[in-house]
N, C-alpha and C positions, 0 to 999 in steps of 0.2 A: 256583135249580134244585137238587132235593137230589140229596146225592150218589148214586152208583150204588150198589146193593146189593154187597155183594162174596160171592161164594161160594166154600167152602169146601172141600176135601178131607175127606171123610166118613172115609173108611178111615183115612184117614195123622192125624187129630184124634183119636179112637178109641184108636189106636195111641199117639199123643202121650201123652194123657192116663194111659193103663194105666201106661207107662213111667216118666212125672213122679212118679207116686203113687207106684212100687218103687225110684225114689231119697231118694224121702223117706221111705219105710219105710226101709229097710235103714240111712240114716244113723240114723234116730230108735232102733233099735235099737242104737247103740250110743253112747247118751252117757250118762253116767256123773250121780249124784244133782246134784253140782251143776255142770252143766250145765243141768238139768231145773232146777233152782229160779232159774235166774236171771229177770230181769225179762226179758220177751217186744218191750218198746216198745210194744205194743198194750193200753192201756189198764193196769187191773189182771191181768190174763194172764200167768204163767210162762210158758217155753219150753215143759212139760210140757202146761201146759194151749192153746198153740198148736198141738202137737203133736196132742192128741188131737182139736181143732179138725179140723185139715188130714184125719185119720181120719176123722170124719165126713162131711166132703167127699165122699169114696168111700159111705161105708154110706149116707150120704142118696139119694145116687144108684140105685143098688140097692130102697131098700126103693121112692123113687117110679114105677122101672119095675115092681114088682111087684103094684104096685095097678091098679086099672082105668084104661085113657087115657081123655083127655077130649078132645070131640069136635073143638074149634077152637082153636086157637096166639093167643092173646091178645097176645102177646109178643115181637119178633124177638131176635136176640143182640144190636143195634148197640141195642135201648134197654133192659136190662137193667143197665147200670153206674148210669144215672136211679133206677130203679126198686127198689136196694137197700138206699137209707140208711135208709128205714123200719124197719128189718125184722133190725136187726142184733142187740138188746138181744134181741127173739125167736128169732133162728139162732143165738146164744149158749146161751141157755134150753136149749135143745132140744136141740143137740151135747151139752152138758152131761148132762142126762137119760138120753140115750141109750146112752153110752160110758163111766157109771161099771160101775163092778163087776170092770173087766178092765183088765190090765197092757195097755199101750203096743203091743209086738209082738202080744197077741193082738186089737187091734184092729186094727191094720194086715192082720195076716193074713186076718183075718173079712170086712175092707171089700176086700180084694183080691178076695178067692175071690169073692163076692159081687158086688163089679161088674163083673168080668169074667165070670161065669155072667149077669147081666142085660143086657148088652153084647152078647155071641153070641146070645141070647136075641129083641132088639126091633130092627127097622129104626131110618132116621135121620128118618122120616116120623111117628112116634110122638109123640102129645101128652101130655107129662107134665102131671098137677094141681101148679103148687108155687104159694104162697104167692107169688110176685112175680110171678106172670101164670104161663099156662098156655104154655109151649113145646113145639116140638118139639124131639125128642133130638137130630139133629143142632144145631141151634142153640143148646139148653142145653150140648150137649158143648166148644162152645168158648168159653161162656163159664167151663166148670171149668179151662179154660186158665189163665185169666185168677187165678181165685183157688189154683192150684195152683203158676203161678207168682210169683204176690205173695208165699204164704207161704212159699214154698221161701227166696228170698230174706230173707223177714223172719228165718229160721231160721238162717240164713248169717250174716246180722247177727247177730243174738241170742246164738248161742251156738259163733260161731267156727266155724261149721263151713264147706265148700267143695263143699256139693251139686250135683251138675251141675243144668242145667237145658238140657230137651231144646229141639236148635234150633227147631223143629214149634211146639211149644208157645209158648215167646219168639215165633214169629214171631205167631203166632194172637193171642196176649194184646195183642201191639206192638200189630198191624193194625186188634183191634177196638177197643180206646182212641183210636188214633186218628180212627176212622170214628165215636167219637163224640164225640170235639168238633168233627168236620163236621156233624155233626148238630144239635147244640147251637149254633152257631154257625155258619151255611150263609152262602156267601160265597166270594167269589174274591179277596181281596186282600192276603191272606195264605197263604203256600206251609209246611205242615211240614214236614220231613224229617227219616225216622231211619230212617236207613241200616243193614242194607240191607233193611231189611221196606217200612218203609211212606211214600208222601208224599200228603198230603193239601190240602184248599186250604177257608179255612175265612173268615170275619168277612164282614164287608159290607162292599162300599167298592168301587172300582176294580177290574177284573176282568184279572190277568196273562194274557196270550196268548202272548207270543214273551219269550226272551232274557232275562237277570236278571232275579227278582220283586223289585220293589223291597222288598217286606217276605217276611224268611225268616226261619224259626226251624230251629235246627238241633240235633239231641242222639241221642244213643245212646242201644239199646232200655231199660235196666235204668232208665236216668236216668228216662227218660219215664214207664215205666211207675211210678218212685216219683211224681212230679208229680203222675200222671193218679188216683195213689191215696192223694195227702196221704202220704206218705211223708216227703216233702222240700218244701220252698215253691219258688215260682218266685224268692223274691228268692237264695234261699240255694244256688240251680243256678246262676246268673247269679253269682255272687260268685266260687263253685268254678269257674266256669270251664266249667262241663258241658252250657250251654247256651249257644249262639250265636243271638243276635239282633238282627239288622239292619232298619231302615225303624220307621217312624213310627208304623205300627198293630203292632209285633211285639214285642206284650207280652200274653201268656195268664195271667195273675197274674188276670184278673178271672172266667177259665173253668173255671181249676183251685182245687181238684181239682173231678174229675169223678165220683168213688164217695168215701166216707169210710170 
């Protein structure tokens, strides 16, 4: 049986996302050269060039609703984490292209003004043209969840810093990584849980209905979402401690990651 759809809060996603961006503006605003030239973790990537990354994040958004929509959503949010490993050597490219010529703050500023003027602008029923299928704005908006909050963190890591990250956002990125490894793996014999966003039920096998699952995996959202995005391995969450897993099939080493 696949899982249920799950829908979203249009306004309060919306709002998440504007928020998430003006944390990571304002930190990115104030780090100093070498903080900027450290290594990102993210391939060959400075902190500098993560940073102007996560700005286009915003401006991409912006220039897509200012084009013409297209007629049919090819796309939902829960198969979009599938559908972006293609595509990353060219969303590199392209941010790249985009965002030279201009310091740091006046990108951030530009992709602010900018997505929040095309924001107020388009419903949540709008089909943007992108490159990984055609969605609607609501549904792409929570997937900027997801990469606004990957890179905040990566950014935390990176270069020391302690960005918040808004609970809205956490919970949206948690809930849809989880609904797609239900996806990926549809099934009832395995229970996840990460408290307190989301619990899923996922693999094939024996279907839990009442009273302990006998296979649970268990972790917190930050964990998860490093697993869910190659961040961290499933062996090396398991070692630290950061994942609990009980029963016989409650091992995702073979599902993760689920975006790269």
């Amino acid at each position: 049986m696949a899982p249920k759809t799950r829908r979203y809060d249009d306004a309060k996603i919306r709002a998440a996302v504007i928020a998430q961006f003006g944390h990571v503006g304002r930190a990115v605003g104030e780090l100093g050269p070498e903080q900027l030239e450290r290594p990102s973790g993210l391939g060959d990537w400075t902190v500098a060039d993560l940073a102007a990354h996560i700005a286009w994040i915003a401006d991409s958004l912006a220039v897509g609703l200012a084009r013409p929509p297209a007629a049919v959503a090819e796309l939902t949010a829960v198969e979009w984490p599938f559908a972006t490993a293609s595509l990353a050597g060219k969303i590199s490219e392209a941010a790249r292209e985009a965002l030279t010529g201009a310091s740091l703050p006046e990108l951030y500023d530009r992709a602010a003004t900018a997505m929040a003027r095309e924001l107020a602008a388009n419903p949540g029923g709008r089909v943007l043209q992108l490159w990984v299928g055609d969605m609607t704005l609501a549904d792409f908006l929570v997937t900027r969840t997801v990469e606004l909050v990957v890179h905040t963190d990566d950014l935390n890591r990176a270069a020391g810093l302690d960005i918040p990250i808004e609970r809205q956002a956490l919970a949206a990125c948690t809930r849809l990584l989880a609904d797609s490894l239900a996806l990926r793996a549809p099934g009832g014999s395995v229970e996840v849980r990460i408290p307190p966003f989301a619990v899923v039920q996922c693999i094939e096998g024996p279907r839990h209905t009442r009273g302990t699952p006998p296979n649970v995996v268990e972790t917190d959202p930050l964990t998860w979402i490093r697993l869910a995005t190659g961040r961290t391995s499933w062996a090396a969450a398991l070692d630290g401690a950061q994942v609990r897993a009980g029963g016989e099939r409650a091992d995702l080493s073979a599902l993760l990651p689920l975006m790269g």
